[in-house]
C-alpha positions as CSV (number, residue, x, y, z in Angstrom):
1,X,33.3,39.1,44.9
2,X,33.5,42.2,42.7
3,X,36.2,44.8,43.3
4,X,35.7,48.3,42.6
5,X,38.8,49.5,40.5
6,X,37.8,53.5,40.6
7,X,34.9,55.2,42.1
8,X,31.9,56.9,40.1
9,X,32.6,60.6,38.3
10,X,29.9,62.8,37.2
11,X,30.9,63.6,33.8
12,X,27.4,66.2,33.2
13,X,24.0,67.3,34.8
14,X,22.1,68.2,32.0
15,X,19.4,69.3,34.4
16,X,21.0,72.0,36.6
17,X,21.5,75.1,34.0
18,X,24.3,76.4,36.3
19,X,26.6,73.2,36.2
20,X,30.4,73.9,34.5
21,X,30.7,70.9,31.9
22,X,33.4,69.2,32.2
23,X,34.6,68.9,28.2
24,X,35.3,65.5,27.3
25,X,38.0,63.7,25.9
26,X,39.7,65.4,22.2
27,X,39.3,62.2,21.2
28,X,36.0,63.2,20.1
29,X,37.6,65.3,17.4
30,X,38.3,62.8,15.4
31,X,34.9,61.0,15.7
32,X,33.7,60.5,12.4
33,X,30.0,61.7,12.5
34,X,27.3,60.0,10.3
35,X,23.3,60.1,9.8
36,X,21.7,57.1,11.1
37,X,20.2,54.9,8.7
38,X,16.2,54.8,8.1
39,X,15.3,51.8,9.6
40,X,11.3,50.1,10.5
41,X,10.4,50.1,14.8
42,X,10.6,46.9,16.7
43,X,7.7,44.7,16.7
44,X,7.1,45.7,20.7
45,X,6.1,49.1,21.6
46,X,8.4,51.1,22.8
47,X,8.6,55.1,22.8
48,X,10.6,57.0,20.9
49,X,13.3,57.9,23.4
50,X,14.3,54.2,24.3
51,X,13.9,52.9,20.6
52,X,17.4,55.5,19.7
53,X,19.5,52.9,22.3
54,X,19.6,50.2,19.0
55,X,19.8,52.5,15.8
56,X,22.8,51.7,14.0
57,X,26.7,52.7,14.2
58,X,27.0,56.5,14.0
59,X,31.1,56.7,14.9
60,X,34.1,54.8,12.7
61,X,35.2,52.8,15.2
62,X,38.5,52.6,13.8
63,X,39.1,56.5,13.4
64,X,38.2,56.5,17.6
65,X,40.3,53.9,18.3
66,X,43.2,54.6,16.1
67,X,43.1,57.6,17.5
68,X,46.4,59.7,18.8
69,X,45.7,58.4,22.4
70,X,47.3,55.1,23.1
71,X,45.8,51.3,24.2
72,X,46.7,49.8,27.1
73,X,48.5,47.0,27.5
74,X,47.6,45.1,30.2
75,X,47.6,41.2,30.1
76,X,45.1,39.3,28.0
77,X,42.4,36.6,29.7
78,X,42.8,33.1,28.4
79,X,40.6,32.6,26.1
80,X,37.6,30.1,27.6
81,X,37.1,26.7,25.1
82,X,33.8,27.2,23.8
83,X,31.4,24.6,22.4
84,X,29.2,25.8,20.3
85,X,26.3,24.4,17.4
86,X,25.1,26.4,14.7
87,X,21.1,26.5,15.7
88,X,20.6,30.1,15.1
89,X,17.5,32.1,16.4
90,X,16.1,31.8,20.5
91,X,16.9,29.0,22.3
92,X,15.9,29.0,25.9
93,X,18.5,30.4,28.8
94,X,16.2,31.1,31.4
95,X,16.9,29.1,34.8
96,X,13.8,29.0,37.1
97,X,12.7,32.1,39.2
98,X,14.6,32.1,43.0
99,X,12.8,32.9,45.7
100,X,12.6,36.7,45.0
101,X,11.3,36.4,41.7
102,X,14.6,36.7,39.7
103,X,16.0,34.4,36.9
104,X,19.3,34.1,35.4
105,X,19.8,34.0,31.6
106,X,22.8,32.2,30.1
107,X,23.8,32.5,26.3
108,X,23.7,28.7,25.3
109,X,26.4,27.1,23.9
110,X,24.3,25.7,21.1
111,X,23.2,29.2,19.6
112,X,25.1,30.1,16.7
113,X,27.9,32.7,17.2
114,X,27.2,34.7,13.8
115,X,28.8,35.1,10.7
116,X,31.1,37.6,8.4
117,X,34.1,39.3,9.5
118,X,35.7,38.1,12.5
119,X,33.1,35.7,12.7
120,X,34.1,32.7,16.0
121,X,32.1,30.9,18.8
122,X,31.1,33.3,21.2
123,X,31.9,32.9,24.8
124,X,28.1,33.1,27.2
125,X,27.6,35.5,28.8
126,X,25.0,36.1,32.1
127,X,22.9,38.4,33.7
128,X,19.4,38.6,35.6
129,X,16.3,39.6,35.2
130,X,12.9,39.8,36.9
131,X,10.4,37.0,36.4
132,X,8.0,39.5,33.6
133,X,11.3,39.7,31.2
134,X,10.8,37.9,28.0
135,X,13.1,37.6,25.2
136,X,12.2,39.0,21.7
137,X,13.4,37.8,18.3
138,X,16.8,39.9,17.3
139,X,16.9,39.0,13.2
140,X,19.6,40.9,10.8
141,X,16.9,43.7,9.7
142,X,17.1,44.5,13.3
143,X,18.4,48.2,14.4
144,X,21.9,47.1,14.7
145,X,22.7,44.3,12.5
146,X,24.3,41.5,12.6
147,X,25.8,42.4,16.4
148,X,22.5,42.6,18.0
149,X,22.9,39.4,19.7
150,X,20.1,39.4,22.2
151,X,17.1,41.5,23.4
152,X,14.6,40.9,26.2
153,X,11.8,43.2,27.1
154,X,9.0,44.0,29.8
155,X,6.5,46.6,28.3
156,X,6.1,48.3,31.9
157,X,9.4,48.5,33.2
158,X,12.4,48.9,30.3
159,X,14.2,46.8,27.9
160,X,18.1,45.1,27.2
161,X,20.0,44.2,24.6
162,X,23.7,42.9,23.9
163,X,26.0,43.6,21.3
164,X,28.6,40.9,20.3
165,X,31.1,42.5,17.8
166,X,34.0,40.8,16.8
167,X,37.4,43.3,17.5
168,X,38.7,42.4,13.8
169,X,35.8,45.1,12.9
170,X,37.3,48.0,14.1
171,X,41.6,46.4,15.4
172,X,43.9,44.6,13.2
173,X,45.9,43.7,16.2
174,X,44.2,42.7,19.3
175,X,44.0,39.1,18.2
176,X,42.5,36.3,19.4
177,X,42.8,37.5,23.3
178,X,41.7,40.6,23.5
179,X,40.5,42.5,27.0
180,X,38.7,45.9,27.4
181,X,41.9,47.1,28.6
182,X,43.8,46.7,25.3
183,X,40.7,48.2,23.5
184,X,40.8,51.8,25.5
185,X,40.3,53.2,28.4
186,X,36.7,54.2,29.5
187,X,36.3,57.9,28.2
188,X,37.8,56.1,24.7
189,X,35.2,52.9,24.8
190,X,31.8,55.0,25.4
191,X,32.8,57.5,22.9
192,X,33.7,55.1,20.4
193,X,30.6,52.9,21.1
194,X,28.3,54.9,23.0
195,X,26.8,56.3,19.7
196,X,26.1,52.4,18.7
197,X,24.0,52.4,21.6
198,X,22.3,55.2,21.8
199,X,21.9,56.3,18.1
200,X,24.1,59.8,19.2
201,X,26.3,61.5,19.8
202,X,27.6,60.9,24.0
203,X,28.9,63.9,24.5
204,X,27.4,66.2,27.8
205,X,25.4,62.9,28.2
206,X,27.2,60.4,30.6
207,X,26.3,61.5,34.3
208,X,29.0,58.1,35.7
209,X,31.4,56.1,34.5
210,X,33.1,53.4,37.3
211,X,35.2,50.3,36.3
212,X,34.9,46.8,38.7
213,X,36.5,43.6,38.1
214,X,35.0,40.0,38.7
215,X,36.6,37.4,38.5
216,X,39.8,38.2,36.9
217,X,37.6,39.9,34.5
218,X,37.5,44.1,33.7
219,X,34.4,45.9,33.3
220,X,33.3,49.6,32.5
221,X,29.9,50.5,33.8
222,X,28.5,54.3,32.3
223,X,25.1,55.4,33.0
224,X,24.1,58.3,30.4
225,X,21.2,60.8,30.0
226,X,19.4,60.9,27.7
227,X,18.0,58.6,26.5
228,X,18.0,56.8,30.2
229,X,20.4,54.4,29.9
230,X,23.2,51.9,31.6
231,X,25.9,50.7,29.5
232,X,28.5,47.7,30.3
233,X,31.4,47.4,28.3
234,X,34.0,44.0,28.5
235,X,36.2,41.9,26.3
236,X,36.5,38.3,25.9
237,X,38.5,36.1,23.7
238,X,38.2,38.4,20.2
239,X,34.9,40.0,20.7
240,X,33.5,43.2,22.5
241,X,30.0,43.0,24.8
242,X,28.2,45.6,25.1
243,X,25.2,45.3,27.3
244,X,22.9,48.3,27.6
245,X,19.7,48.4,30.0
246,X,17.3,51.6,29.0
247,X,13.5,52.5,29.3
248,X,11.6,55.5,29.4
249,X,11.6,58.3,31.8
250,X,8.3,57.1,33.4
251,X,10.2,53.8,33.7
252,X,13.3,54.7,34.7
253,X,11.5,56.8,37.5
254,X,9.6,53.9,39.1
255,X,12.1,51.2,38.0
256,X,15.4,52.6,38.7
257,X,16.4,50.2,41.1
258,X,15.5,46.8,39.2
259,X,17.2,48.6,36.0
260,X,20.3,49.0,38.0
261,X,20.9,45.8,39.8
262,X,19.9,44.3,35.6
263,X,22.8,46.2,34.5
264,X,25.2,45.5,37.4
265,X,24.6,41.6,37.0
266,X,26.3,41.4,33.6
267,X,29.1,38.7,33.3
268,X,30.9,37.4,30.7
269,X,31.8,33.5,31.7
């Protein structure tokens, strides 16, 4: 059963002129600011607003996390033996709807676990979806490289996508057994990663950040605006996941709740 480790702050409420901002972290003084890259729209339709979530990196990674404030250093998760093949492209993960429609996708071991720097096996990771979600091809012209691991779509109600990065992209030192802990706290992860997500700048933008553990396991949960969007950050073995649920504001408006339990069924096994 999931433990809540700290309880939800409102970070900004862009929509109520008289609200005091709370200024974020100096971190972001040393973020590194760049112009996104000009890149071609997905083969789906999507808006505007929700195709920012994928454009690529916008922060140094290194310069945020090398960054005056220090990592913690809590202790490391075992690393989980993974078996892996190299058949690259989609393979099916779907289980069979249960009886309220849902089904569970699980990375399969055979998929290939990428390539380059820091390349490994990647340990699967989980989560849920309703019955209409359909995966799309992810490819390394995609908005996001070579770490877009995964996206899955429903034209009416939103989209996901996961980001696999190996750590020896942006840390030298977390090794082979790295956990989110070691990697930052929250404020640090979303505003070194954020921008990967949502092709900006995060600051004045995320309205709740919360931490819960499952399973031995630390997550940070953020849900930013705008773009309309849920971000879950974790750590296993010597790779970051980033999982990100977003869709428009019509969407978001009549398909908050489905959005939200999406999000909140992320696991890393």
């Amino acid at each position: 059963m999931a433990t809540a480790l700290s309880t939800t702050t409102l970070l900004s409420w862009r929509r109520n002129p008289q609200h005091v901002y709370i200024q974020p972290s100096s971190i972001r003084n040393e973020i590194s600011r760049t112009a996104p890259a000009s890149v071609s729209k997905d083969s789906f339709p999507i808006n505007e607003e929700s195709d920012r979530c994928t454009r690529s990196l916008l922060v140094n990674r290194r310069t945020v996390l090398g960054s005056g404030i220090s990592l913690l250093g809590f202790p490391g998760v075992s690393l989980a033996v993974v078996k892996q093949g190299l058949l690259a492209g989609r393979i099916p993960g779907l289980s069979e709807p249960d009886k309220e429609g849902w089904r569970t996708y699980r990375r399969p071991d055979e998929k290939s676990g990428g390539h380059g720097v820091g390349w490994s096996p990647i340990i699967p990771y989980t989560f849920s979806v309703p019955q209409e979600w359909e995966e799309v091809p992810v490819s390394i012209a995609d908005l996001g490289g070579t770490e877009i691991d995964l996206r899955f779509v429903n034209p009416k109600e939103g989209r996901l996508f996961v980001i696999v990065a190996p750590v020896l992209r942006f840390s030298d030192d977390l090794g082979d057994n790295a956990t989110i802990e070691k990697i930052g706290p929250p404020d640090k992860v979303i505003n070194a990663f954020g921008p990967e997500m949502i092709g900006e700048n995060v600051e004045g933008k995320v309205l709740s950040s919360s931490v819960a553990e499952h399973e031995g396991r630390t997550y940070y949960q953020f849900e930013l605006e705008p773009p309309h969007i849920f971000i879950t950050a974790t750590a296993a073995g010597n790779r970051l996941y980033l999982f990100g649920v977003t869709g428009n504001g019509l969407q978001w408006k009549r398909h908050y709740n489905d959005l939200k339990k999406i999000f909140e069924s992320f696991r890393v096994v």
